[in-house]
C-alpha positions in Angstrom: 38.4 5.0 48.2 35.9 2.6 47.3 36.9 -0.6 45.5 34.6 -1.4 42.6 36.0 -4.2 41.7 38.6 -7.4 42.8 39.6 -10.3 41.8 41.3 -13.2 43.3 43.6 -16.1 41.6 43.8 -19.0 43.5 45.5 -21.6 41.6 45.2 -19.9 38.3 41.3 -19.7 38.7 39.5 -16.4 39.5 38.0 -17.1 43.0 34.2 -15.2 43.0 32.4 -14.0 46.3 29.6 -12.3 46.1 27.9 -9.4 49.0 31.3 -10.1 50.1 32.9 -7.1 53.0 36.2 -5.0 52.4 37.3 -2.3 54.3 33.7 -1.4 55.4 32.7 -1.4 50.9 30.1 -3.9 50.0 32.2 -5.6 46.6 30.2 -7.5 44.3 32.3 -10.5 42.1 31.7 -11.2 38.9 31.4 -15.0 38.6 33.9 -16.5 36.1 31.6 -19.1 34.2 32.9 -23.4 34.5 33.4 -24.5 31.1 32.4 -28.1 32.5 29.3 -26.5 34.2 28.1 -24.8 31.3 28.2 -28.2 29.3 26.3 -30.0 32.2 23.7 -27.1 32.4 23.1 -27.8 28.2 23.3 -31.3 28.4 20.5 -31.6 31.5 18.2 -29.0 29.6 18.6 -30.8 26.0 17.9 -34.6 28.2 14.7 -32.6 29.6 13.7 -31.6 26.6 14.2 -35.0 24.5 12.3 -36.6 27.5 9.3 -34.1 27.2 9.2 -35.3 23.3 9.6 -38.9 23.9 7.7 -39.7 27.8 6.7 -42.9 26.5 10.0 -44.2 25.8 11.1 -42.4 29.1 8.9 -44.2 31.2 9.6 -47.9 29.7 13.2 -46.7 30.2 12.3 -46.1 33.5 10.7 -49.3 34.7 13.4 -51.0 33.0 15.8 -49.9 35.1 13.8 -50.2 38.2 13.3 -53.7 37.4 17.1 -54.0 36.7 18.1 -52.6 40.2 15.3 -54.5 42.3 16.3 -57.9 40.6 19.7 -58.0 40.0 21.8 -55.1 41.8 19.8 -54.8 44.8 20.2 -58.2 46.5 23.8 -58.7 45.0 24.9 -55.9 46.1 23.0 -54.6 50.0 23.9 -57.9 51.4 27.8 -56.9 50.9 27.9 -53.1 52.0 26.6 -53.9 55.2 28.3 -57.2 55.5 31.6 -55.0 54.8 30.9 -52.0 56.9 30.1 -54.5 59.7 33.9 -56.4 59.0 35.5 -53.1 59.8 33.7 -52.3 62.9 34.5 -55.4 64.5 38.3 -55.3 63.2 38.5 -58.1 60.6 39.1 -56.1 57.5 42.6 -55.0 60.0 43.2 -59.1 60.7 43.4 -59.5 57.3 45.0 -56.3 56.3 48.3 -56.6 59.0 48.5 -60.6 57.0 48.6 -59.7 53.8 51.1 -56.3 54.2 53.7 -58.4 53.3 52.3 -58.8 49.5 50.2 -55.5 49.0 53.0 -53.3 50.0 55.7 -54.2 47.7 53.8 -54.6 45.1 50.5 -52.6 44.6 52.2 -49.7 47.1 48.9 -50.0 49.4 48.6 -51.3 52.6 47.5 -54.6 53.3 44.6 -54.4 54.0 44.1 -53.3 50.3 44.4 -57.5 49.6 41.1 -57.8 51.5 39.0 -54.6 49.7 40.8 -56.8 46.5 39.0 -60.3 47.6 35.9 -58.9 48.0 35.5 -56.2 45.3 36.8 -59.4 43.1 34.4 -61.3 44.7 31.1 -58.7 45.0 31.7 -56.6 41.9 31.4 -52.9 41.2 31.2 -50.8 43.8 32.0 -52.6 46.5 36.2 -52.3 46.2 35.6 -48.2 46.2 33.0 -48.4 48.9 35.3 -50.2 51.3 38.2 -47.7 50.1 36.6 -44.6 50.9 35.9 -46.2 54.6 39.6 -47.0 54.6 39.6 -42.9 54.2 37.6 -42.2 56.5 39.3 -44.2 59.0 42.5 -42.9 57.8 44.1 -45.7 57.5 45.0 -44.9 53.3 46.2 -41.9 52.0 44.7 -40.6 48.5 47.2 -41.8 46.3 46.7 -45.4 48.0 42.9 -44.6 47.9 43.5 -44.2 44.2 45.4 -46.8 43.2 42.9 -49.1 45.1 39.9 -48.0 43.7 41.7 -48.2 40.0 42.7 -52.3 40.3 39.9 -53.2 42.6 36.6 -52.0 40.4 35.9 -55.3 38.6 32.5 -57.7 37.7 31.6 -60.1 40.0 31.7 -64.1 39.0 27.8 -64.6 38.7 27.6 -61.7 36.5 30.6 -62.3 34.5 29.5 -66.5 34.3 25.7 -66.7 34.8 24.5 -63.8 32.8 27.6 -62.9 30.0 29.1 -66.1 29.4 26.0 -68.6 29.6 23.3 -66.0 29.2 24.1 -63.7 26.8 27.1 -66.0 24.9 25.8 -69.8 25.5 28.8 -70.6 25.9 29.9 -71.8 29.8 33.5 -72.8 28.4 33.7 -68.8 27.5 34.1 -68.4 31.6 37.3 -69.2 32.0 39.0 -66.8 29.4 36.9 -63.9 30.5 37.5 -64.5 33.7 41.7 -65.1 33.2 41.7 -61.8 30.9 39.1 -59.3 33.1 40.9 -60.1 36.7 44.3 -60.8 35.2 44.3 -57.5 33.4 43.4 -55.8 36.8 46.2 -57.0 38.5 48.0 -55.8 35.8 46.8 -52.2 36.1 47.4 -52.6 39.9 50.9 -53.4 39.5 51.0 -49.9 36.8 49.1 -48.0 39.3 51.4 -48.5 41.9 53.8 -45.5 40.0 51.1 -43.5 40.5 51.4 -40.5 43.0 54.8 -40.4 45.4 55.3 -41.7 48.6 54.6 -38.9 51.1 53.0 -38.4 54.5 49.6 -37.4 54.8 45.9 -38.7 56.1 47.0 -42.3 56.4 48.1 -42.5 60.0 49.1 -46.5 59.1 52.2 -45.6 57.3 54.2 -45.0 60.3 52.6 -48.3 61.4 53.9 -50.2 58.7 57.7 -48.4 59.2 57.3 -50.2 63.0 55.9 -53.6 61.3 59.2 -53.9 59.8 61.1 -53.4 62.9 58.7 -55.4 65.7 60.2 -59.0 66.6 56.2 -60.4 66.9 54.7 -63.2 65.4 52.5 -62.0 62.3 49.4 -63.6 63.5 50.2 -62.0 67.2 49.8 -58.4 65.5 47.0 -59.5 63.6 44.8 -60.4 66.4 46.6 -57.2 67.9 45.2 -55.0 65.0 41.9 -56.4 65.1 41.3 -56.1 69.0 42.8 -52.1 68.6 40.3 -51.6 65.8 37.4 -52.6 67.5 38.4 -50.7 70.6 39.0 -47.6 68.0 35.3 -48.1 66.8 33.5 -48.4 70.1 30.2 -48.9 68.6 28.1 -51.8 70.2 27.0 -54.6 68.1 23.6 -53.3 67.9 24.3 -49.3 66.9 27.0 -50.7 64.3 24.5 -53.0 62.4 21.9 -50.3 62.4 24.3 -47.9 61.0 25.2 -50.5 58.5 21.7 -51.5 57.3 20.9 -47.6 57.0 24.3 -46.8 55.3 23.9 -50.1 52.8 20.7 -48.8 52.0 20.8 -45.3 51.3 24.0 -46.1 49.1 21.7 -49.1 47.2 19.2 -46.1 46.4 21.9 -43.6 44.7 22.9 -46.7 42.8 19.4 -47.4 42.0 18.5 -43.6 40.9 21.7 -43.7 38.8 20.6 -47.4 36.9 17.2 -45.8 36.0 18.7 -42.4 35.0 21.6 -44.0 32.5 18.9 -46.2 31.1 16.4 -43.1 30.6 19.7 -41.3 29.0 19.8 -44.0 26.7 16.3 -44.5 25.6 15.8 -41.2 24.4 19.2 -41.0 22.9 18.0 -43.8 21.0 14.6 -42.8 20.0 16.1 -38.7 18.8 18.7 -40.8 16.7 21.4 -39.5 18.5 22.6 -43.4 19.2 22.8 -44.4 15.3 25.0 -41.2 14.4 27.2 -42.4 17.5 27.2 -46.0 16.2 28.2 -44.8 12.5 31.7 -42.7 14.3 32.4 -46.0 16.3 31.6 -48.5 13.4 34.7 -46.2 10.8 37.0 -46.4 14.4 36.3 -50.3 14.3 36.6 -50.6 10.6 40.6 -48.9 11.1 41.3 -51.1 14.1 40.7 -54.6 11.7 37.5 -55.3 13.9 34.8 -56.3 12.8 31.8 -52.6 12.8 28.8 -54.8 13.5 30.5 -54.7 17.4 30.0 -50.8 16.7 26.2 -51.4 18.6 27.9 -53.0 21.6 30.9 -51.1 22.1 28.8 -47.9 22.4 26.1 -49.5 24.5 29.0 -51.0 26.6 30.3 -47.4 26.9 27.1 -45.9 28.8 25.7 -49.2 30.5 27.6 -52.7 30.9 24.9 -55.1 31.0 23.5 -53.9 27.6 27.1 -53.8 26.2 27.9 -57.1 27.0 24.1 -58.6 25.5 24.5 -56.8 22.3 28.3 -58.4 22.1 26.6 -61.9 22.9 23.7 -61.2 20.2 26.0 -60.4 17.0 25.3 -62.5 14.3 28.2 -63.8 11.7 31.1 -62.3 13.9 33.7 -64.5 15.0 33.6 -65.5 18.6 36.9 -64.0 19.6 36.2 -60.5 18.6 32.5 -61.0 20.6 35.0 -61.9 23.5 37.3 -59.4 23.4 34.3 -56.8 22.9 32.8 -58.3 26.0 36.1 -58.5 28.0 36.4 -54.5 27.3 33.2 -53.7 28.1 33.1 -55.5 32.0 36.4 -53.9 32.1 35.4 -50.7 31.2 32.3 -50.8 33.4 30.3 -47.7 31.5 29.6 -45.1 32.4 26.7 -45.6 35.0 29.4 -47.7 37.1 31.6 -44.5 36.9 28.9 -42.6 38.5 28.2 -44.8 40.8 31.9 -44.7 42.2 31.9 -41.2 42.0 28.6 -41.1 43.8 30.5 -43.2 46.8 33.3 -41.5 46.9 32.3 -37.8 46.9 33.0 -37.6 50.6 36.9 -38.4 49.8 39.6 -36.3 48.1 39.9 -39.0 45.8 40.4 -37.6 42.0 38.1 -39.0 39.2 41.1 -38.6 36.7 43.8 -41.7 37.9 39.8 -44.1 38.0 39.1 -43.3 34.7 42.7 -43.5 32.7 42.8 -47.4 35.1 39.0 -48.0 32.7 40.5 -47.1 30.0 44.0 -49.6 30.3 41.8 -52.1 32.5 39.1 -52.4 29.0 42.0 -52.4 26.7 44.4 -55.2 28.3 41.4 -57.3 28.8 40.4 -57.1 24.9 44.3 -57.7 24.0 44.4 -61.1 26.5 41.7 -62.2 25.1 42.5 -62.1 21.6 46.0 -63.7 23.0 44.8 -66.2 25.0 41.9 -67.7 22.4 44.0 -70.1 20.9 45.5 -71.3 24.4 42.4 -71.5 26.3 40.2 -72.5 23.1 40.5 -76.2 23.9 39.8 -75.7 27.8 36.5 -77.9 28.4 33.7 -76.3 29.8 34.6 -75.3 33.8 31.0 -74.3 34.9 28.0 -76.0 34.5 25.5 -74.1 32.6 22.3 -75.4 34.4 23.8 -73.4 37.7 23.4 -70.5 35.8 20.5 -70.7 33.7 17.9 -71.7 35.7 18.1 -68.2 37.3 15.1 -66.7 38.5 15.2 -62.8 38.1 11.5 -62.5 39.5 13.1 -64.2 43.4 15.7 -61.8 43.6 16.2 -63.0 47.0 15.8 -66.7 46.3 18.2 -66.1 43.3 20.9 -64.8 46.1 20.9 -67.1 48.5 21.0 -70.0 45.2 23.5 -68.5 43.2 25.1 -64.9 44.1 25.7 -65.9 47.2 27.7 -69.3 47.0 29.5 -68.0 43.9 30.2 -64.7 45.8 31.4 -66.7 48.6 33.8 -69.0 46.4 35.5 -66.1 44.5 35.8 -64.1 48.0 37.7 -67.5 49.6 39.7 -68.3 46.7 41.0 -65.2 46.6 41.9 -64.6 49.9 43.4 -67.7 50.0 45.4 -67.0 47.3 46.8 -63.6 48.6 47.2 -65.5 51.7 49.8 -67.6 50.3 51.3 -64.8 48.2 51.7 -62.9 51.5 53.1 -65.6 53.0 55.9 -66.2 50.4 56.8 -63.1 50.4 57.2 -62.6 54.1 59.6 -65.7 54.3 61.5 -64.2 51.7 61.9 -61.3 53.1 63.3 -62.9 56.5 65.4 -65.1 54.3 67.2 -62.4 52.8 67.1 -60.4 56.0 69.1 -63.6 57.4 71.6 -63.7 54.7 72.3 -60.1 55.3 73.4 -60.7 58.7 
């Protein structure tokens, strides 16, 4: 008997085939529409359309955001993807990692080799802590609920960003450095320690979990299994020097181009969002928000720009006039902690080859933007006396038309700093807690 029509649940969605075989019939399935797709298709055919009525606009918006990538994000952030991909071919991203277990896994529940994807997406900025995850994935060494909570707590600003252009550029204020810096990495260790309840502890991709089960019991020095880790890793890569920095350089760059495309499309989205007054009826719903929250609704212009795109968030927050400098702070704090929306899609961009979910990244924004805000409107009076901790001439004399010139000057050595620092720290932190745990392994017996 012929079959004119079936249909298919699979996880309470209907599952569509079409010139699809059955029992020798040729079935045709009707396609049960995406909600989300449908939005997506309206929103792309209302953008082309607004962009048709406002080219001019388009194409400043355009050039802005070429100018943006190729002078700012381009030599801050190249240098570091193949700098990082080239780390874990030659096996010290697993030095570091079997070191710093100790710390990571009793209290972020990652491996430890999580603490060095920390230090340098702390150190490097957005998206360099979810580029270095999803290689983790791909050398199965995390599983996706560690691949989620790493790429929630390790998606932060870099230093030269956060001091150079928010804090002396945009605020003129160097001694402002300190407290954003305390309340935006502060408040992601914080959402590291709550993402760490995220998901349960199960078996899966990440083939190190029986490794670390064995760490616990193996009588070995630490450093011994270090160098042991690092020597297996590069044997488990067995690409020469040559072939891996090729791959690297070609990797780096095709990833620097999404992340370019993406910069010059948000800032287009923007532009003529702006010029169809879409933008002011945004700013009015955001400015009554503000208004019930006690803050100040002249913020209403950076919080919404902040939203979409962090660089413009963070200026307007810095260019307010008559509002007082804490609630500029805090608005500035939830903005680099929020990241906007063009960081989102740049993470989703570099990790679309992973199971990672989008869901557990975005709720970590959300807490990440609004702890930072609340420590800096708690720390203000503490920190208000600090003297200034970074010389503004090392930051203002920057050169955005030597992109390179201003990397090896500036990005570079402040890059360099936060990386060390923070190693160093964890380092220590690792330590401790590894003595600690023999201690109390000692008094058991």
């Amino acid at each position: 008997m012929p079959i004119s029509s079936i249909q298919e649940h699979v996880s309470g969605k209907l599952v569509i085939y079409q010139n699809d075989r059955l029992f020798g019939e040729e079935v045709t399935f009707l396609r049960k529409t995406n909600p989300g797709l449908q939005l997506a298709a309206l929103a792309a055919v209302l953008l082309a359309c607004m962009m048709l009525i406002f080219p001019e606009p388009s194409f400043r918006a355009s050039i802005k955001g070429i100018a943006i990538w190729w002078d700012v994000l381009f030599p801050a952030l190249f240098p570091f993807f193949v700098i990082s991909e080239m780390m874990l071919g030659i096996g010290i991203v697993h030095f570091f990692g079997t070191l710093l277990d100790p710390m990571m896994r009793p209290l972020f529940r990652v491996p430890g080799i999580g603490g060095f994807v920390m230090a340098m997406g702390f150190a490097s900025g957005y998206p360099i802590g979810a580029r270095l995850t999803s290689q983790l994935w791909d050398q199965r060494i995390v599983t996706r609920e560690e691949g989620e909570r790493l790429v929630a707590f390790t998606t932060s600003s870099d230093p030269i960003f956060l001091i150079g252009a928010v804090s002396v550029g945009f605020f003129h204020s160097p001694s402002l450095a300190g407290l954003l810096a305390a309340a935006h990495y502060g408040s992601a260790v914080l959402v590291g320690l709550m993402m760490r309840f995220h998901g349960k502890p199960r078996a899966g991709h990440g083939v190190q979990i029986r490794e670390a089960k064995a760490h616990k019991v193996s009588r070995i020095g630490i450093w011994k299994q270090s160098f042991r880790a690092m020597h297996t890793a590069r044997l488990q890569d067995g690409r020469t020097l040559g072939v891996m920095l090729t791959q690297a350089l070609s990797s780096g760059l095709q990833l620097s181009f999404v992340i370019g495309g993406l910069v010059v499309f948000f800032s287009v989205v923007m532009e003529v969002l702006a010029s169809a007054g879409v933008m002011s009826f945004i700013y009015t719903g955001v400015q009554t928000v503000l208004q019930g929250a006690g803050i100040p609704s002249v913020l209403a212009e950076a919080v919404v720009n902040g939203f979409f795109e962090v660089t413009l968030g963070a200026k307007e927050a810095g260019s307010a006039i008559g509002i007082p400098p804490m609630y500029k702070a805090a608005i500035a704090a939830w903005v680099l902690s929020w990241a906007g929306l063009s960081v989102h899609a740049q993470i989703v961009s570099v990790l679309h080859r992973t199971p990672f979910r989008y869901t557990p990244f975005l709720f970590a924004r959300f807490v990440h933007g609004l702890l930072a805000a609340a420590l800096v409107l708690l720390l203000w009076e503490p920190l208000a006396a600090v003297p200034a901790t970074f010389e503004p001439s090392a930051y203002s004399t920057v050169d955005v038309t030597q992109p390179l010139a201003t990397w090896f000057r500036h990005t570079l050595p402040a890059a360099l700093t936060a990386f060390t620092v923070s190693l160093v720290i964890m380092l220590l932190l690792s330590a401790c807690f590894l003595f600690a745990r023999r201690c109390m392994k000692r008094i058991r017996t």
